[in-house]
C-alpha positions as CSV (number, residue, x, y, z in Angstrom):
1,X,-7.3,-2.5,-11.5
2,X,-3.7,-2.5,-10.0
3,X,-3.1,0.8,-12.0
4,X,-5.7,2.7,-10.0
5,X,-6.6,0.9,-6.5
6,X,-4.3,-0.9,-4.1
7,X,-5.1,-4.7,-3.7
8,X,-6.7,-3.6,-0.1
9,X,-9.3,-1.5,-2.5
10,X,-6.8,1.8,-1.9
11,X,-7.3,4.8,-4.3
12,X,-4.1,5.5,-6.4
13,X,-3.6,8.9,-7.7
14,X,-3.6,7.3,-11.5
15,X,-7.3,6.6,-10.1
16,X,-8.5,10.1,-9.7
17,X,-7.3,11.2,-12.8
18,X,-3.9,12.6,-12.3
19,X,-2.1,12.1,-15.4
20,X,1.7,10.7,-15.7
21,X,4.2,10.4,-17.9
22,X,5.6,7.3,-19.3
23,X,4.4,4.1,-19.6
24,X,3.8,1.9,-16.1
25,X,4.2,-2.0,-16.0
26,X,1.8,-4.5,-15.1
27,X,1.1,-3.3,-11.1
28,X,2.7,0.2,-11.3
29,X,5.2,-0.8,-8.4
30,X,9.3,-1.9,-8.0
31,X,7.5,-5.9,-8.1
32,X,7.0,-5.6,-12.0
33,X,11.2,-5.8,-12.2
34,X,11.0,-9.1,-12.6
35,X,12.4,-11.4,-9.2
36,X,11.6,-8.2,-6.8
37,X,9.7,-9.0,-3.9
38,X,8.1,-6.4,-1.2
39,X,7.4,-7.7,2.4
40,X,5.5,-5.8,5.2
41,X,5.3,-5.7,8.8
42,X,2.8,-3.5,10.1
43,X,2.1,-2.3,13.5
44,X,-0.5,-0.2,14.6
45,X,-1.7,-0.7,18.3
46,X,-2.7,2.1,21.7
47,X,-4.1,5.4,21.5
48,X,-3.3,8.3,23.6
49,X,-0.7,9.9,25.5
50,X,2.5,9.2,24.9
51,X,4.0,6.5,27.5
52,X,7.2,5.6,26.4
53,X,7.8,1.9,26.1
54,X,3.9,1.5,25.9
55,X,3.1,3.2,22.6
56,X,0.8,4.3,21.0
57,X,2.4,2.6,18.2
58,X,2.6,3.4,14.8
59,X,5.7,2.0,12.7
60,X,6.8,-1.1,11.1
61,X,9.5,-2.5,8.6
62,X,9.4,-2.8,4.8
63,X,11.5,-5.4,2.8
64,X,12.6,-5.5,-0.6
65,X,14.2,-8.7,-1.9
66,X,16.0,-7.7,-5.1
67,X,15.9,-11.4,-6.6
68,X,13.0,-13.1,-4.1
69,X,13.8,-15.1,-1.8
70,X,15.0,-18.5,-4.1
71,X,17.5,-15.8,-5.5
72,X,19.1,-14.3,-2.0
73,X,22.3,-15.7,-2.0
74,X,23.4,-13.8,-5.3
75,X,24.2,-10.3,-5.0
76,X,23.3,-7.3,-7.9
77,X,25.2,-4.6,-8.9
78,X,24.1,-1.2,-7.2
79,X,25.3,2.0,-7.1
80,X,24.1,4.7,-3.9
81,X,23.7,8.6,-3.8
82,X,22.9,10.8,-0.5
83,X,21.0,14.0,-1.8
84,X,21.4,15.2,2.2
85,X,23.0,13.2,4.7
86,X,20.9,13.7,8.0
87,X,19.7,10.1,7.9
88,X,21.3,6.6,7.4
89,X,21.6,3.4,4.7
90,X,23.7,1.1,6.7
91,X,26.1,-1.1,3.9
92,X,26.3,1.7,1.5
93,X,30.0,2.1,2.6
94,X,30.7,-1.7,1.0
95,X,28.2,-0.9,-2.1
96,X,30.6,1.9,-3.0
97,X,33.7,0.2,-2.9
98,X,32.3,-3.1,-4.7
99,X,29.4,-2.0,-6.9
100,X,27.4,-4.8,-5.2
101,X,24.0,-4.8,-2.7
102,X,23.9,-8.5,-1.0
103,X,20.6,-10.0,0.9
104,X,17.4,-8.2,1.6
105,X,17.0,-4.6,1.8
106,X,15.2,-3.2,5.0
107,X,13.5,0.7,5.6
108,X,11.9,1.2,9.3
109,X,12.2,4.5,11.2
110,X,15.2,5.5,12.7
111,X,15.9,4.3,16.1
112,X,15.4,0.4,14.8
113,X,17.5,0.7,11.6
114,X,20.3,-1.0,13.8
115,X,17.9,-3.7,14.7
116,X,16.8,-4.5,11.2
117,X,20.2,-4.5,9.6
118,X,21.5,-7.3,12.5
119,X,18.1,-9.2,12.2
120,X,18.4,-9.1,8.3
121,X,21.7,-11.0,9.1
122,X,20.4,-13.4,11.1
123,X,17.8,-14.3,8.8
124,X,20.2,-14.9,6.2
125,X,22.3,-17.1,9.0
126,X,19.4,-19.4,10.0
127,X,18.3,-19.7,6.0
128,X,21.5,-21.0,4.9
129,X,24.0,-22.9,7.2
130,X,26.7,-22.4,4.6
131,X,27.0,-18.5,5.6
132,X,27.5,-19.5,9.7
133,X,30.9,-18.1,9.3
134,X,30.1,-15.6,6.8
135,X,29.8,-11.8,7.2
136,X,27.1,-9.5,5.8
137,X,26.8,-5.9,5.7
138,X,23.2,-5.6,4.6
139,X,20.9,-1.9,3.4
140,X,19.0,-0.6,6.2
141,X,17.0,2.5,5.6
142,X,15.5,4.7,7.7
143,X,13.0,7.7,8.5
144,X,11.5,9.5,11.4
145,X,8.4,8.4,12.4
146,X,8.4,10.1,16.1
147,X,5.7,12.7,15.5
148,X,3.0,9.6,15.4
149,X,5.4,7.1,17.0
150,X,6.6,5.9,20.4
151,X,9.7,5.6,18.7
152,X,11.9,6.0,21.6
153,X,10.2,2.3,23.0
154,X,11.6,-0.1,20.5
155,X,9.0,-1.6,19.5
156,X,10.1,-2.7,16.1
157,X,11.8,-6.2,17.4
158,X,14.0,-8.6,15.2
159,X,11.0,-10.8,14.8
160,X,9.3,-7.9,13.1
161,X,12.0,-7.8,10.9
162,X,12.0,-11.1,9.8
163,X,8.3,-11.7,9.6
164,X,9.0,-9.0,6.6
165,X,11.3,-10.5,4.9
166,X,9.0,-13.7,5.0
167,X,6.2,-11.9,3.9
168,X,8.2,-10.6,0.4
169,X,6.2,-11.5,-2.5
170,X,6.0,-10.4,-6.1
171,X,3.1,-8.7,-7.6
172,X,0.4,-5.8,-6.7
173,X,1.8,-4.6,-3.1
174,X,0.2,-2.2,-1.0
175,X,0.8,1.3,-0.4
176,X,0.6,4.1,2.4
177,X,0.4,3.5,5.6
178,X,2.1,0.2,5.6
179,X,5.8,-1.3,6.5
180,X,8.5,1.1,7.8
181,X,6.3,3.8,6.5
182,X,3.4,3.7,8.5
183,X,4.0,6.4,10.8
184,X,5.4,8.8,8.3
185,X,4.3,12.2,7.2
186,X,4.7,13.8,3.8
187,X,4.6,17.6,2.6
188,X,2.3,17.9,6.1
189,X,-0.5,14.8,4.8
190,X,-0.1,11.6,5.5
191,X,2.9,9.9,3.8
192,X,4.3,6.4,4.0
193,X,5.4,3.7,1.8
194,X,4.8,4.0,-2.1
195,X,6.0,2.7,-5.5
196,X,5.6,3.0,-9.2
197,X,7.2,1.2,-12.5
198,X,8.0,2.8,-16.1
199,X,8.4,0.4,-19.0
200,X,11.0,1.8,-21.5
201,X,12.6,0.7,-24.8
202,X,16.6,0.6,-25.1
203,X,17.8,-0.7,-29.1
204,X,14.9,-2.9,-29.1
205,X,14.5,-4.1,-26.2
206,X,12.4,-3.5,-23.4
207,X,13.3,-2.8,-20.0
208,X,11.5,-2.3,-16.8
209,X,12.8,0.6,-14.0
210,X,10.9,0.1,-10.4
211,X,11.0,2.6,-7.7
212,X,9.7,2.6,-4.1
213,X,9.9,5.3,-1.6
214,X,9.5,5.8,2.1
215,X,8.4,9.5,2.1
216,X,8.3,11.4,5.1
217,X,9.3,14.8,4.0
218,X,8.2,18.6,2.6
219,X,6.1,21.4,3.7
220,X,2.6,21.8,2.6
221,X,3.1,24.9,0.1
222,X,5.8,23.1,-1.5
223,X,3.5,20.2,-3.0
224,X,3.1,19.9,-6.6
225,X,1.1,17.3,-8.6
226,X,1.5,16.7,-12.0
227,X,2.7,20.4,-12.7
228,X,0.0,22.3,-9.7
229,X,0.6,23.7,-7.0
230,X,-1.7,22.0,-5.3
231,X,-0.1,22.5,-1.5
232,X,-1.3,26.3,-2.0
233,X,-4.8,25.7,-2.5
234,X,-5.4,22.8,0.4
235,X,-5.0,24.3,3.9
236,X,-5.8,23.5,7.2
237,X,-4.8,20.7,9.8
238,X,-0.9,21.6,8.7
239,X,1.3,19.5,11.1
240,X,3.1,22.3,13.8
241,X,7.0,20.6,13.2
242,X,10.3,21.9,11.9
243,X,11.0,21.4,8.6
244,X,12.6,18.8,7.8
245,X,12.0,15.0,7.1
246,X,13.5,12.4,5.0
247,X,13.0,9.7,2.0
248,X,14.9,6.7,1.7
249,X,13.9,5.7,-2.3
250,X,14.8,2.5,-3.9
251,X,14.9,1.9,-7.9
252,X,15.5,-1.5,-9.3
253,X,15.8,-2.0,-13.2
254,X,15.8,-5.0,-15.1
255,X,18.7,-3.6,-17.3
256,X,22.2,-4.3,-17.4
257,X,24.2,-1.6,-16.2
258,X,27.2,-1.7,-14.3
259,X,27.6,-0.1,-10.8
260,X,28.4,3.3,-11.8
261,X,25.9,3.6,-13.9
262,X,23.6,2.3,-11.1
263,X,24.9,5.2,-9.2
264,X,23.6,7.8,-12.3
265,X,20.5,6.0,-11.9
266,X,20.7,6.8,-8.4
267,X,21.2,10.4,-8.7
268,X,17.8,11.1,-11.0
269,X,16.2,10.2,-7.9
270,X,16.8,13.5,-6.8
271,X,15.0,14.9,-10.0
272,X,12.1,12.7,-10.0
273,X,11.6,13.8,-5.6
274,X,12.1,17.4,-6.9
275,X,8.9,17.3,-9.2
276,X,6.8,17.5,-6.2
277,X,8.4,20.2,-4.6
278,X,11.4,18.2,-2.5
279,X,14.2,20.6,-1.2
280,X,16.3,18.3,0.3
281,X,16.2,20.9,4.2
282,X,19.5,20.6,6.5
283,X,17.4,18.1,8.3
284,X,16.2,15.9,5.9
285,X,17.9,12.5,5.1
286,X,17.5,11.8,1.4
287,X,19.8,8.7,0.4
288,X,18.9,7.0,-2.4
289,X,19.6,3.3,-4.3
290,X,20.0,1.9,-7.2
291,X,20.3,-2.1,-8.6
292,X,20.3,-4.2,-11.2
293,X,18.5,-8.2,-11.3
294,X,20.9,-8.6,-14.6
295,X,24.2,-10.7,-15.0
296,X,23.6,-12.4,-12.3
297,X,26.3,-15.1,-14.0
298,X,28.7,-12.2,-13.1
299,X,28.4,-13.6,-8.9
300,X,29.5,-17.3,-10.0
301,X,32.6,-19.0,-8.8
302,X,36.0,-16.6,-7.5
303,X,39.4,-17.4,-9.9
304,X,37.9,-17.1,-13.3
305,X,36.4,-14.3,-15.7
306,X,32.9,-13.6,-15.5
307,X,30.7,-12.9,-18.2
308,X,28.8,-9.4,-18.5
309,X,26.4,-7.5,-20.2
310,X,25.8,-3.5,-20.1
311,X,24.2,-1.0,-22.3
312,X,26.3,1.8,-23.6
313,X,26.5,5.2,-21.3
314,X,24.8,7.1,-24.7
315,X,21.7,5.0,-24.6
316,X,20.4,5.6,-21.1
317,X,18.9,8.6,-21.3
318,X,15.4,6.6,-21.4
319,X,16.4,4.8,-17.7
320,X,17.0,8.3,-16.3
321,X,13.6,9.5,-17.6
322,X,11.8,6.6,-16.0
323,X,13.9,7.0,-12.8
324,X,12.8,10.7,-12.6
325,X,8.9,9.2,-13.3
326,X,8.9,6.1,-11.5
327,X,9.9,8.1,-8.5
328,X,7.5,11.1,-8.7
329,X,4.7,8.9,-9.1
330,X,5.8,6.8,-5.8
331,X,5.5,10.0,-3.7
332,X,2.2,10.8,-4.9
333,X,1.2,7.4,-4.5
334,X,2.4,7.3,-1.1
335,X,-0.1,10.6,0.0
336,X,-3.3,9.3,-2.6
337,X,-3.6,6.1,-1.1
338,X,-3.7,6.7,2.9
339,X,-6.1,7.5,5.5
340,X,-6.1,9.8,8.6
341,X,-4.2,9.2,11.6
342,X,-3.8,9.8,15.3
343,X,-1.0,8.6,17.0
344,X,1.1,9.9,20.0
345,X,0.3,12.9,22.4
346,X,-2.9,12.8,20.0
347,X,-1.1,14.1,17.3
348,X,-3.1,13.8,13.8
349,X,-2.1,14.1,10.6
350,X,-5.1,13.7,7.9
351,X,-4.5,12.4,4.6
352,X,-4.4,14.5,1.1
353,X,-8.1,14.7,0.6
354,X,-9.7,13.6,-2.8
355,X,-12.2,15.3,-3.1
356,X,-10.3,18.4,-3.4
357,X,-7.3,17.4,-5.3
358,X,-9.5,16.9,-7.9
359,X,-10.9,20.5,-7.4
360,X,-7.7,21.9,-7.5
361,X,-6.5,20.0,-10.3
362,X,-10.0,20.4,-12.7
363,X,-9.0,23.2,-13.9
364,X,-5.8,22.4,-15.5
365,X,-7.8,19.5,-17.0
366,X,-8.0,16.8,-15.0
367,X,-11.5,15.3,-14.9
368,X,-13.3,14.2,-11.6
369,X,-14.6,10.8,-13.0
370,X,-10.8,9.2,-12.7
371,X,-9.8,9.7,-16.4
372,X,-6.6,12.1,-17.7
């Protein structure tokens, strides 16, 4: 049921019939890479005019634990790409120089990305006393979310942050208006936080590639679903803003690669955006990364040689494909399973409506009952 409904009941787009390639794993989402865990805090809370410092509120933070909590204190290999650079992934200076992502990962709109990176420090500080005079340069991601959002009253706070991180688990995890991504917008419907999986076969072995977005990006003509332009046929209720927007995306594979090749990973994000009609505007921040739960033995004691594993540059054409896949179907995802909402000023955005996504999409054979 994962496949086609969130675990709060949540249509997926797999659910009305829209038809992807590849093969997902188990939940469709960046948690079937085995050790990943997703955490949410949500908020939600006013209505009305815009009082800055009282809300209306409509934001949150999302956090993505590449090896779960029990596995923190070892860092993966990751490589990072910016696609445009008008937004910001704090530690992506130190992931380029070392080829390695260390502690939790964080997204939340853009005035508290500064707040979650230093709170995603301090939980690593009060988890283990052993890093008290350690230093951490941890990924925090961000998006605009002041179109909805009082986001010039803070409200995300460190505790926000941390009740996030708590949350983490593995398995189904929910999707759209949820985390850092619930006041975002995408190609003019509601967008927010989503995530798919591809299951892929490298010299006879199997390999899982998980991606998540936050997608707040695209104009309404651009949007394409599975090969239709389905943006041209849906109008009305467009949101009046400049174009612009952003996607911080997120792709975590079970293979072992080393960190450039993490970074080619990271660069087919762009590809797998692009299917549904991403242009990557002046304004938009699209910053992308990519990491690996493998050779994990390759973090052990400093002095000695460490042990590594990595599959051959010529055989990863199947990990780019499911990059590209994985993070088309996120998007999607992120619009299918969402709902209508008013936020600041009593600006609304509705969500991409069912009902006529399937009559758009019926006649290039997509059936109404849910089934490709």
């Amino acid at each position: 049921m994962s496949l086609n409904l969130t675990p709060a009941g949540k249509r997926r787009a797999r659910g009305l019939g829209i038809p992807f390639d590849g093969t997902p794993g188990r939940n469709n989402a960046i948690t079937d890479v085995a050790g990943v865990e997703v955490g949410y805090t949500t908020l939600i809370r006013g209505a009305g005019e815009l009082r800055v410092g009282e809300g209306p509120v409509r934001t949150g933070v999302t956090a993505i634990l590449p090896r779960g909590r029990d596995g923190v204190a070892t860092p993966v290999w990751a490589g990072s790409f910016s696609l445009n650079g008008n937004g910001e992934m704090t530690g992506t200076t130190w992931i380029e120089e070392s080829g390695q992502c260390e502690g939790p990962i964080t997204i939340t709109n853009t005035h508290s990305c500064g707040i979650a990176r230093d709170a995603t420090i301090r939980w690593l500080v009060e988890r283990d006393s052993a890093l008290a005079d350690a230093w951490g340069l941890p990924v925090a991601g961000e998006t605009y979310d002041g179109y909805l959002n009082d986001i010039n009253g803070f409200h995300v706070s460190a505790e926000h942050v941390l009740e996030a991180i708590d949350a983490a688990r593995g398995g189904p995890i929910e999707l759209g208006s949820v985390g850092g991504g619930t006041g975002m917008i995408c190609y003019e419907f509601k967008g927010g936080s989503g995530s798919s999986s591809r299951v892929t076969e490298i010299g006879g072995e199997d390999y899982c590639v998980g991606a998540f977005v936050q997608a707040n990006f695209g104009r309404r003509r651009q949007l394409t679903i599975a090969g239709v332009p389905v943006g041209r046929h849906i109008s009305g209720d467009e949101v009046r803003k400049p174009p612009g927007g952003s996607i911080i995306a997120v792709v975590g594979t079970d293979a072992p690669l080393l960190p450039h090749q993490l970074k080619r990973l990271a660069r087919r994000i762009a590809l797998g955006i692009g299917r549904s009609g991403a242009v990557a505007n002046n304004g938009s921040g699209d910053i992308f990364l990519a990491f690996s739960t493998a050779n994990s033995a390759a973090f052990g004691a400093a002095g000695a040689p460490r042990p590594a594993t990595f599959l051959a540059n010529e055989t990863l054409d199947p990990l780019f494909e499911a990059v590209i896949q994985a993070c088309d179907e996120a998007v999607i995802d992120s619009l299918v399973a969402n709902e209508d909402m008013t936020g600041r000023d009593g600006h609304r955005v509705v969500a991409l409506p069912h009902d006529r996504l399937r009559e758009v999409q019926a006649p290039h054979g997509r059936q109404a009952d849910g089934r490709a």
